[in-house]
PDB file as gemmi writes it, atoms N, CA and C in Angstrom:
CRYST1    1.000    1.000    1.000  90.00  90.00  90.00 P 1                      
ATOM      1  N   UNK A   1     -27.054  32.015  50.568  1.00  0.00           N  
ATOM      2  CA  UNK A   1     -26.961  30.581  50.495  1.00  0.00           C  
ATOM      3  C   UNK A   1     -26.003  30.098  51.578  1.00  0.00           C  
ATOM      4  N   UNK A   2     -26.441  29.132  52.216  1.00  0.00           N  
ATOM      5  CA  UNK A   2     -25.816  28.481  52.841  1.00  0.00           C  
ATOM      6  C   UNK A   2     -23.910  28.104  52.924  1.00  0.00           C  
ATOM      7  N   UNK A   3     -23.149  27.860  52.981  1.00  0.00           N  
ATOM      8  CA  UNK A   3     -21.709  27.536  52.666  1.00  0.00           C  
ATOM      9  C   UNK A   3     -22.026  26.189  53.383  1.00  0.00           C  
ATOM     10  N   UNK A   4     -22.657  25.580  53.386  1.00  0.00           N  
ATOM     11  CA  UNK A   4     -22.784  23.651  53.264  1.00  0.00           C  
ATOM     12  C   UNK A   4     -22.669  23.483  52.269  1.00  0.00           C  
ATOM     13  N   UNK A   5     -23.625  24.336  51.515  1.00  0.00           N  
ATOM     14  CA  UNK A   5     -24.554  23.483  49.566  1.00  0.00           C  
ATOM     15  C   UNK A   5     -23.484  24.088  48.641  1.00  0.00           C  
ATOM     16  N   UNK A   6     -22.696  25.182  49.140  1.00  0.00           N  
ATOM     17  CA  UNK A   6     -21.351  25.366  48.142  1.00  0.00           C  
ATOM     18  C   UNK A   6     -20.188  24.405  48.148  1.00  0.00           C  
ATOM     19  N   UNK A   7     -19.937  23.614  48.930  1.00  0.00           N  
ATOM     20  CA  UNK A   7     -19.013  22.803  48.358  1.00  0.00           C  
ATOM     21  C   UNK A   7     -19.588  21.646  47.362  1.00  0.00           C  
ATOM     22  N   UNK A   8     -20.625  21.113  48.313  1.00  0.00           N  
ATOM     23  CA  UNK A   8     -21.197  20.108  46.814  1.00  0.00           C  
ATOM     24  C   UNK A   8     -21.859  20.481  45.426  1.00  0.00           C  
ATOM     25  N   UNK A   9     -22.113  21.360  45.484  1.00  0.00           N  
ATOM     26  CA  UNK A   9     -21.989  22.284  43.971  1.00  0.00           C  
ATOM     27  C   UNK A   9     -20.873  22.947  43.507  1.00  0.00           C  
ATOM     28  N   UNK A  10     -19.754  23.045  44.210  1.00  0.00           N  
ATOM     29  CA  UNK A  10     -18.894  23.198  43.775  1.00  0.00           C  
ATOM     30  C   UNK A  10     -17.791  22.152  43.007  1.00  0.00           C  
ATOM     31  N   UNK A  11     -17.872  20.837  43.990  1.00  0.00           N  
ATOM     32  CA  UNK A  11     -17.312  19.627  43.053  1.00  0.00           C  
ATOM     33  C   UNK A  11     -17.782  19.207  41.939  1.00  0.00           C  
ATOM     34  N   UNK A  12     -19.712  19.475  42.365  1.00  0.00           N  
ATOM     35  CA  UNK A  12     -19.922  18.602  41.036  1.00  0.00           C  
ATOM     36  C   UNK A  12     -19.655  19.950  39.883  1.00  0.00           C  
ATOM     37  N   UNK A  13     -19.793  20.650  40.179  1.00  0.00           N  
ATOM     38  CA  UNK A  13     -19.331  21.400  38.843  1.00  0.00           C  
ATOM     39  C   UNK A  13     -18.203  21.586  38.276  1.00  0.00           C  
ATOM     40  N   UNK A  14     -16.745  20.735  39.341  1.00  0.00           N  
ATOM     41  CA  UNK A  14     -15.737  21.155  38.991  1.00  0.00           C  
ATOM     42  C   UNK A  14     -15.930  19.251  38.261  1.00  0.00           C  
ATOM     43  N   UNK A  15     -16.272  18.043  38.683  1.00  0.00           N  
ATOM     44  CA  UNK A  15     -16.482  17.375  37.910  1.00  0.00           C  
ATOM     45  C   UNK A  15     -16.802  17.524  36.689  1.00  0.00           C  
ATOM     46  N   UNK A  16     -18.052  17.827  36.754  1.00  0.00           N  
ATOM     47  CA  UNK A  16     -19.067  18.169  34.765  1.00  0.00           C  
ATOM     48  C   UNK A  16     -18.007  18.533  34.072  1.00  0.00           C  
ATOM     49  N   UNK A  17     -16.977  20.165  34.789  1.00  0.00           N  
ATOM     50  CA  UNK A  17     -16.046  20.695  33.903  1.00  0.00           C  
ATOM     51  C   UNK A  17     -14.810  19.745  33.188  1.00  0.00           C  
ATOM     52  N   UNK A  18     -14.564  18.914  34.039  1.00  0.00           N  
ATOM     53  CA  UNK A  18     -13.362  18.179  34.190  1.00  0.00           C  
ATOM     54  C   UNK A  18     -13.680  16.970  32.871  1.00  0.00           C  
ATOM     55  N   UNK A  19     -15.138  16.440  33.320  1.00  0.00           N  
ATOM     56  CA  UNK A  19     -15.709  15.586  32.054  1.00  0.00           C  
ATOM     57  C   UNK A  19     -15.603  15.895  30.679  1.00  0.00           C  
ATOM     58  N   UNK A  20     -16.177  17.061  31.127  1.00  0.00           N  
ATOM     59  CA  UNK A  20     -16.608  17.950  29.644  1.00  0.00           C  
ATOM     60  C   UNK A  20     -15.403  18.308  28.647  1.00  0.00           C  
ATOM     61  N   UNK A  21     -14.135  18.951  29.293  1.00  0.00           N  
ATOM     62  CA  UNK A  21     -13.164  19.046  28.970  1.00  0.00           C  
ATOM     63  C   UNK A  21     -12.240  17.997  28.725  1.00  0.00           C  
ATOM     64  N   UNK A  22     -12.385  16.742  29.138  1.00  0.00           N  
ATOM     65  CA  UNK A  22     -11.315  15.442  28.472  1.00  0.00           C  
ATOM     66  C   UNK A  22     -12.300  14.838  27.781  1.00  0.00           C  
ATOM     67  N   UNK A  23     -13.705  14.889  27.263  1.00  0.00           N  
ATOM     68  CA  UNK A  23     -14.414  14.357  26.756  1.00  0.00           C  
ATOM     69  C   UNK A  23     -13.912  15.167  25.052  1.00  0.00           C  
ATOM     70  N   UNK A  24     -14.007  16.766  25.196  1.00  0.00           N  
ATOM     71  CA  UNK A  24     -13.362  16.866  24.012  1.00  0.00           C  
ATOM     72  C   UNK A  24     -12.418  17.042  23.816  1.00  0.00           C  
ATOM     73  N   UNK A  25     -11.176  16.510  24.232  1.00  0.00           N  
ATOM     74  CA  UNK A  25      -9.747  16.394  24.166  1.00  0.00           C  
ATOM     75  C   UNK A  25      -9.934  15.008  23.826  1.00  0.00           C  
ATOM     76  N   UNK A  26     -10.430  13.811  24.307  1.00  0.00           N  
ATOM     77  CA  UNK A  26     -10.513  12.474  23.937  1.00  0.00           C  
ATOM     78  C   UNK A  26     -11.341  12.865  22.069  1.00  0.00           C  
ATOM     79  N   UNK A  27     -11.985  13.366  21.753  1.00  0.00           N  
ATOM     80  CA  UNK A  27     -12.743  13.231  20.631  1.00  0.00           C  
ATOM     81  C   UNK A  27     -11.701  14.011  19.668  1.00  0.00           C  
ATOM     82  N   UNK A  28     -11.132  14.916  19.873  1.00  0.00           N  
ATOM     83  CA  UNK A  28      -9.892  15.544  19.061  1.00  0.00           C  
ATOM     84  C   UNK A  28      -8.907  14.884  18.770  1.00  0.00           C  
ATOM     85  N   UNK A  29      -8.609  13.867  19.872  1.00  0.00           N  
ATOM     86  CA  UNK A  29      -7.409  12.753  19.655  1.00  0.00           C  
ATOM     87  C   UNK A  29      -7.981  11.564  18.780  1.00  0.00           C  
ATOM     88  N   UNK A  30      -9.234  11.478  18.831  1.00  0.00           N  
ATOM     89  CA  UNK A  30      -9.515  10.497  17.958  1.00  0.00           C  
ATOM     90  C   UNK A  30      -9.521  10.838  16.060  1.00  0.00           C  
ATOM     91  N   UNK A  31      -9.893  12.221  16.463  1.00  0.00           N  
ATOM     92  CA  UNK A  31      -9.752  13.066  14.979  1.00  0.00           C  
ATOM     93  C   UNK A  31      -8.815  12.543  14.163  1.00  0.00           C  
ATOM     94  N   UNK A  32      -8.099  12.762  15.021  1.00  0.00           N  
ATOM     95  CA  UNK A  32      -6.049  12.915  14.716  1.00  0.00           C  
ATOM     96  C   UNK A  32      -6.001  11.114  14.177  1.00  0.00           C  
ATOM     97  N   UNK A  33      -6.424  10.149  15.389  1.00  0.00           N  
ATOM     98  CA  UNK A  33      -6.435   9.040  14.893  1.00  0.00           C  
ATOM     99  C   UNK A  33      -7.092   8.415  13.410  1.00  0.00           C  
ATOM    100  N   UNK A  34      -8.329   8.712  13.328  1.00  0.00           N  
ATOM    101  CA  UNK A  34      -8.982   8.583  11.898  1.00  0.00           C  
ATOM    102  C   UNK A  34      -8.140   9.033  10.985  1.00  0.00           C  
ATOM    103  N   UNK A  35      -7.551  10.701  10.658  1.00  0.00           N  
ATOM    104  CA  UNK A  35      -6.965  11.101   9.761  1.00  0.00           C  
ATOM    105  C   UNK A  35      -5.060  10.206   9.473  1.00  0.00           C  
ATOM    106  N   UNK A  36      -4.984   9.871  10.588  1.00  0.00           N  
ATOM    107  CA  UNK A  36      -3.310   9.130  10.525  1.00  0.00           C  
ATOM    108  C   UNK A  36      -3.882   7.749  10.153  1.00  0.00           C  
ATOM    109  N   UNK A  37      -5.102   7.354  10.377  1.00  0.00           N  
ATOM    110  CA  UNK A  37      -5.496   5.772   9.708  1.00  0.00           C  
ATOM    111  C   UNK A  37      -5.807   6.336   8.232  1.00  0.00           C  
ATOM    112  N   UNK A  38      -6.501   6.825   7.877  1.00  0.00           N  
ATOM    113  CA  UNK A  38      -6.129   7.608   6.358  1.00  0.00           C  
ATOM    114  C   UNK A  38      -4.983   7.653   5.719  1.00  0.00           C  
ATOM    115  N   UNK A  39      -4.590   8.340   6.266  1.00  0.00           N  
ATOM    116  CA  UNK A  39      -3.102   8.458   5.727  1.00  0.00           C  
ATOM    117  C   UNK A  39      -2.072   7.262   5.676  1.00  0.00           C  
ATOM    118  N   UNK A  40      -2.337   6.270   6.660  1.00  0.00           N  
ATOM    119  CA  UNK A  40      -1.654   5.082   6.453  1.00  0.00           C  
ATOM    120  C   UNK A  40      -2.204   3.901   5.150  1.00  0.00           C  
ATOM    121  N   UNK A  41      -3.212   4.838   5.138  1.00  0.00           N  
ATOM    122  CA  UNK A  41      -4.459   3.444   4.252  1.00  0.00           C  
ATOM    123  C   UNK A  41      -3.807   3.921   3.112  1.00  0.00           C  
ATOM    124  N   UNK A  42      -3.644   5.150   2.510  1.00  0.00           N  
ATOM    125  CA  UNK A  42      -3.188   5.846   1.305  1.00  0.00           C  
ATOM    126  C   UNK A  42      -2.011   5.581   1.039  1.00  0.00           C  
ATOM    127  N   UNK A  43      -0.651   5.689   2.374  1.00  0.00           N  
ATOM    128  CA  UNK A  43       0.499   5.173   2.097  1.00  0.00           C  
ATOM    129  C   UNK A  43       0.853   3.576   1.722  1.00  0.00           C  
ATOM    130  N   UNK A  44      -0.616   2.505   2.463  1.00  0.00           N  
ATOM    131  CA  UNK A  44      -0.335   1.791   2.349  1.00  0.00           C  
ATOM    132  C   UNK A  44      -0.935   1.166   0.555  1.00  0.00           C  
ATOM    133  N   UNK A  45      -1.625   1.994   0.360  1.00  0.00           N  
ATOM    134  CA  UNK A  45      -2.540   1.586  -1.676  1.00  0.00           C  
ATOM    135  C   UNK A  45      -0.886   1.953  -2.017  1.00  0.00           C  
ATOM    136  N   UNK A  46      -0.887   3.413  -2.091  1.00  0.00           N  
ATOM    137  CA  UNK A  46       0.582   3.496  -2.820  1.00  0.00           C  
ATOM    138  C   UNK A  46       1.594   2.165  -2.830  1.00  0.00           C  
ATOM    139  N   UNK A  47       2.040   2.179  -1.961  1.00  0.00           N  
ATOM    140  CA  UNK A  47       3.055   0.678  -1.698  1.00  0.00           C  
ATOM    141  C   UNK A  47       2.689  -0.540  -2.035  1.00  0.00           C  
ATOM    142  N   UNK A  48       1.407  -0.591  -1.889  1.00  0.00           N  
ATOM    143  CA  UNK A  48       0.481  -1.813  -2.773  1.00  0.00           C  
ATOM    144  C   UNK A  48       1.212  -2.062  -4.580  1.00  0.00           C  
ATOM    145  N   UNK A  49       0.732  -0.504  -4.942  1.00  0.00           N  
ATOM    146  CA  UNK A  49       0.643  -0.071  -6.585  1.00  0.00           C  
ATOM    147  C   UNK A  49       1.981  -0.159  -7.211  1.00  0.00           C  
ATOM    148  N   UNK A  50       2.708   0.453  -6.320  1.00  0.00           N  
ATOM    149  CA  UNK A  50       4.264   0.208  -6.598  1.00  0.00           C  
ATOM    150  C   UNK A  50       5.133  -0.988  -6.548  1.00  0.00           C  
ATOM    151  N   UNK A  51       4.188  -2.093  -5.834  1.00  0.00           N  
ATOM    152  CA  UNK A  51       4.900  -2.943  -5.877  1.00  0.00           C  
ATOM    153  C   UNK A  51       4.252  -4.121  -6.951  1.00  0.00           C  
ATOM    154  N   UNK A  52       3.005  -3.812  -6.787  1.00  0.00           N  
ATOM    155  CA  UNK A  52       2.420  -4.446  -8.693  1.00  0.00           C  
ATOM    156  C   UNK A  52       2.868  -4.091  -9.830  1.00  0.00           C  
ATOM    157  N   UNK A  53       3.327  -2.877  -9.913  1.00  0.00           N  
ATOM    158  CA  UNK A  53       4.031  -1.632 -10.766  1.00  0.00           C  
ATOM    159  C   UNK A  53       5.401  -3.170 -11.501  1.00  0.00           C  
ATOM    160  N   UNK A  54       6.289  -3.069 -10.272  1.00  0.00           N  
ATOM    161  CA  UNK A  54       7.316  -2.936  -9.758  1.00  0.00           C  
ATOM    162  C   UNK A  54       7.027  -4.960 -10.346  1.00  0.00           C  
ATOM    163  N   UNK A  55       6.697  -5.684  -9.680  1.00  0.00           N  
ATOM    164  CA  UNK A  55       6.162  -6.544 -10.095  1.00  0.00           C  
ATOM    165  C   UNK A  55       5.748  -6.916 -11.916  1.00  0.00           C  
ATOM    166  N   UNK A  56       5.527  -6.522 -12.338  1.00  0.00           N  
ATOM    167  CA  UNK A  56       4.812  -6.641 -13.579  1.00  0.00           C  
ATOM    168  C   UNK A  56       5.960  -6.254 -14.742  1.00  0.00           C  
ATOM    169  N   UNK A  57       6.455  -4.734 -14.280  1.00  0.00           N  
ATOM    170  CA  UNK A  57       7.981  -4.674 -15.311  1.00  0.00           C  
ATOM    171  C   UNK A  57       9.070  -5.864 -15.059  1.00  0.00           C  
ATOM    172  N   UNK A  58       8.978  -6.703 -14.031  1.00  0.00           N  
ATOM    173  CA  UNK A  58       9.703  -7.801 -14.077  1.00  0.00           C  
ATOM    174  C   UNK A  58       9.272  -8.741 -15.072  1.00  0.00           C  
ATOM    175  N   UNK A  59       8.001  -9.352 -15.110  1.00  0.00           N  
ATOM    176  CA  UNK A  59       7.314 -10.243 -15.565  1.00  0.00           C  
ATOM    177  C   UNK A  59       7.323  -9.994 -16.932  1.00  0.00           C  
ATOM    178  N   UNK A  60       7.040  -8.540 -17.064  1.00  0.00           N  
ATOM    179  CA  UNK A  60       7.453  -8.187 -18.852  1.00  0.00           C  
ATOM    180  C   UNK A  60       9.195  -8.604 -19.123  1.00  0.00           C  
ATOM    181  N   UNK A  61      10.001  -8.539 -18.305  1.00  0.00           N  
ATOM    182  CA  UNK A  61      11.368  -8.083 -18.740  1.00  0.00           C  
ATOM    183  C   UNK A  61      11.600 -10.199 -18.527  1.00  0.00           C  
ATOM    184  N   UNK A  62      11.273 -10.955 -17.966  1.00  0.00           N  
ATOM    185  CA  UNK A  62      11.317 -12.295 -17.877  1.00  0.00           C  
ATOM    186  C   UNK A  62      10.807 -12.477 -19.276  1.00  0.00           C  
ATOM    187  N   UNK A  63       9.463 -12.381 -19.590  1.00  0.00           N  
ATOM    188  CA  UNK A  63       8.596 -12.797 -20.932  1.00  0.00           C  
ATOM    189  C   UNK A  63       9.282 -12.216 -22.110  1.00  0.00           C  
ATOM    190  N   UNK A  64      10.195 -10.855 -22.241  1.00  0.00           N  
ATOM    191  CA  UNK A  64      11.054 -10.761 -23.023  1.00  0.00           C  
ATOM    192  C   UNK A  64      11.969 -11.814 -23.342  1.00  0.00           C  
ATOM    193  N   UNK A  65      12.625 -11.960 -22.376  1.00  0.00           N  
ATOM    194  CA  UNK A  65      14.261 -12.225 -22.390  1.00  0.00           C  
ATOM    195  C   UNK A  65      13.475 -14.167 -23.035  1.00  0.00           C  
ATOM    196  N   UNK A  66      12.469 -14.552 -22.183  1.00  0.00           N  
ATOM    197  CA  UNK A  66      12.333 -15.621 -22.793  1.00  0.00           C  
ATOM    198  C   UNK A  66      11.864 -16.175 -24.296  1.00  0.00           C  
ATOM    199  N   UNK A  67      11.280 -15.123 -24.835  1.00  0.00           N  
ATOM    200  CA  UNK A  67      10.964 -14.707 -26.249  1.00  0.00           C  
ATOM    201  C   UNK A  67      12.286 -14.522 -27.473  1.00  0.00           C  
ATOM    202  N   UNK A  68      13.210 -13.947 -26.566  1.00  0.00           N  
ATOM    203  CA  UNK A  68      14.428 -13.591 -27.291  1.00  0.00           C  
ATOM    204  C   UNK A  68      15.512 -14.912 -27.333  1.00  0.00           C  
ATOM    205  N   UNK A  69      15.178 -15.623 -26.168  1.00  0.00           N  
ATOM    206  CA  UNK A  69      15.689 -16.981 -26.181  1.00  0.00           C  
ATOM    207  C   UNK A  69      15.194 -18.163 -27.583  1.00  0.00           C  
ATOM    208  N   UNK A  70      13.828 -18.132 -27.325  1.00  0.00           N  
ATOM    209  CA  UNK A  70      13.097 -18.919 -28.295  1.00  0.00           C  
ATOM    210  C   UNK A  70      13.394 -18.790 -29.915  1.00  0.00           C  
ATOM    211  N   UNK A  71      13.520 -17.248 -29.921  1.00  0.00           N  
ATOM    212  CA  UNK A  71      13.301 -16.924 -31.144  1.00  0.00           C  
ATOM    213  C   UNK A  71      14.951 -16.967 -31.553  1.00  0.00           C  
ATOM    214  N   UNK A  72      15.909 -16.871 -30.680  1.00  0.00           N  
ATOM    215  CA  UNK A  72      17.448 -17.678 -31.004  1.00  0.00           C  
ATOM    216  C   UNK A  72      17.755 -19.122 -31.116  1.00  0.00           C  
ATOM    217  N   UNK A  73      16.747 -20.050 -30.642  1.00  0.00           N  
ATOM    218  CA  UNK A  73      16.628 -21.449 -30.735  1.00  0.00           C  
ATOM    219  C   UNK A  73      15.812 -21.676 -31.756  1.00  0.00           C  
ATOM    220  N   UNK A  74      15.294 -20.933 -32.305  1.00  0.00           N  
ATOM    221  CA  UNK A  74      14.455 -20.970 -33.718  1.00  0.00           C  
ATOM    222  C   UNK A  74      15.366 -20.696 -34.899  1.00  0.00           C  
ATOM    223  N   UNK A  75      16.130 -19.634 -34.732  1.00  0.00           N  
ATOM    224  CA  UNK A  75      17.044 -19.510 -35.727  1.00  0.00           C  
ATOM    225  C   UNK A  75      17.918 -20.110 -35.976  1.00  0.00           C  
ATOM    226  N   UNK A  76      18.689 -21.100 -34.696  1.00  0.00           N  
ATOM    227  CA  UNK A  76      19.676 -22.097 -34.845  1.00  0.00           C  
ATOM    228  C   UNK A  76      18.809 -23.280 -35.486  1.00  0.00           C  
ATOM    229  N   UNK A  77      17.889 -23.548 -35.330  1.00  0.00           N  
ATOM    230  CA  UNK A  77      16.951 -24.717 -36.134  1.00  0.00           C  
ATOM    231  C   UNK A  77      17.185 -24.280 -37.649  1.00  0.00           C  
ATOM    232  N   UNK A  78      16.964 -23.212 -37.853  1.00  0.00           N  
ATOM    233  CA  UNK A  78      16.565 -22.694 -39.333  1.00  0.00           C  
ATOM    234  C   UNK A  78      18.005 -22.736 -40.008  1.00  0.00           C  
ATOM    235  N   UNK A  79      19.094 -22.291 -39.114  1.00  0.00           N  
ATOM    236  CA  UNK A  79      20.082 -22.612 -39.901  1.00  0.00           C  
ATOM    237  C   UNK A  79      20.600 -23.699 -39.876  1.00  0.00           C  
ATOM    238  N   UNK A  80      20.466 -24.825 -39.434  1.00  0.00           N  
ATOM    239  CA  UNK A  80      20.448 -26.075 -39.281  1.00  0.00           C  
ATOM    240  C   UNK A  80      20.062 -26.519 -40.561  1.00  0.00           C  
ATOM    241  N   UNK A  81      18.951 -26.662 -40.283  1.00  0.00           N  
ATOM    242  CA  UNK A  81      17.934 -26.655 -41.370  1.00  0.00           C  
ATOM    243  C   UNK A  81      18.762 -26.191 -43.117  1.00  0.00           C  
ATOM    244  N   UNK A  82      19.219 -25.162 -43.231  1.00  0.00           N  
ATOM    245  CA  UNK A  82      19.471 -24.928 -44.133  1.00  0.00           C  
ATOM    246  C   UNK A  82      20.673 -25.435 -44.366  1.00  0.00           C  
ATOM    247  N   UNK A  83      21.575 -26.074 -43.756  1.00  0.00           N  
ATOM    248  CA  UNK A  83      22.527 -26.619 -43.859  1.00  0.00           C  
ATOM    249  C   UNK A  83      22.630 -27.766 -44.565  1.00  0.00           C  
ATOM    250  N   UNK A  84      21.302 -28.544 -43.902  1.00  0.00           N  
ATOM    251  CA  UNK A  84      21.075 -30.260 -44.276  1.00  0.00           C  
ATOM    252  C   UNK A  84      20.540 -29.647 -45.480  1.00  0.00           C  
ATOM    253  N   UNK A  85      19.932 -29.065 -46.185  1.00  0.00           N  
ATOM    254  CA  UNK A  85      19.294 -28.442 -47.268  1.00  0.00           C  
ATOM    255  C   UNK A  85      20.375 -28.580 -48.496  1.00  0.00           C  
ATOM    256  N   UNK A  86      21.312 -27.596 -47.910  1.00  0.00           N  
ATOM    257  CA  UNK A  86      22.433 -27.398 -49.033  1.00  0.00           C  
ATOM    258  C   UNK A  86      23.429 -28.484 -49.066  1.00  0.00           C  
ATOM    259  N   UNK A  87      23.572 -29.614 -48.020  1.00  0.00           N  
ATOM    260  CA  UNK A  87      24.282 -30.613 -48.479  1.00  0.00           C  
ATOM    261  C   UNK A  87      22.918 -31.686 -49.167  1.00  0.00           C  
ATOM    262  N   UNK A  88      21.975 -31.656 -48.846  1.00  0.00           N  
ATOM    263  CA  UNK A  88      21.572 -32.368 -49.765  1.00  0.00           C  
ATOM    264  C   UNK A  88      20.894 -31.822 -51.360  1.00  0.00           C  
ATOM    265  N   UNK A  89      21.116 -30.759 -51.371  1.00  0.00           N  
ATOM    266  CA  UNK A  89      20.785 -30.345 -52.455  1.00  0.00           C  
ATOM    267  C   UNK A  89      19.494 -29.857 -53.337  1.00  0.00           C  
ATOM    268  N   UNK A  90      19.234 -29.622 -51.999  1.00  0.00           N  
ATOM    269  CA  UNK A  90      17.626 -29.543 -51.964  1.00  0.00           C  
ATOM    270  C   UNK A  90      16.769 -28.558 -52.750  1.00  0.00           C  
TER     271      UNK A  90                                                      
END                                                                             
């Protein structure tokens, strides 16, 4: 063979190689990308859950404390109540 037709078969083959080889280095890095978007999607439900979690034992511990209020403004009525009772003789 000639040594003309070896250099241009020689680039393009060192091209193809060159393609071929960051083509799957680009597709491996994307791997990596999908699985770290996963993993952020998962870290990010968790942090979601925990903070509804986190959220909601408040809302119980508010709806307590306001229950425990009521039901002390109920009892000051009642003894009220029983007061005007026993002075009037009821």
């Amino acid at each position: 063979m000639k040594p003309e037709l070896w250099i241009p078969l020689m680039s393009f083959g060192g091209t193809l190689a060159v393609l071929v080889v960051a083509s799957l280095y680009n597709n491996s890095r994307l791997s990596d990308f999908q699985r770290n978007v996963s993993d952020r999607q998962t870290e990010f439900k968790n942090f979601v859950s925990d903070l509804l979690r986190a959220e909601d034992a408040k809302h119980d511990a508010n709806t307590r404390r306001v229950e425990e209020l009521m039901l002390h403004k109920f009892a000051e009525l009642d003894d009220r109540l029983n007061r005007i009772e026993t002075k009037l003789n009821m």
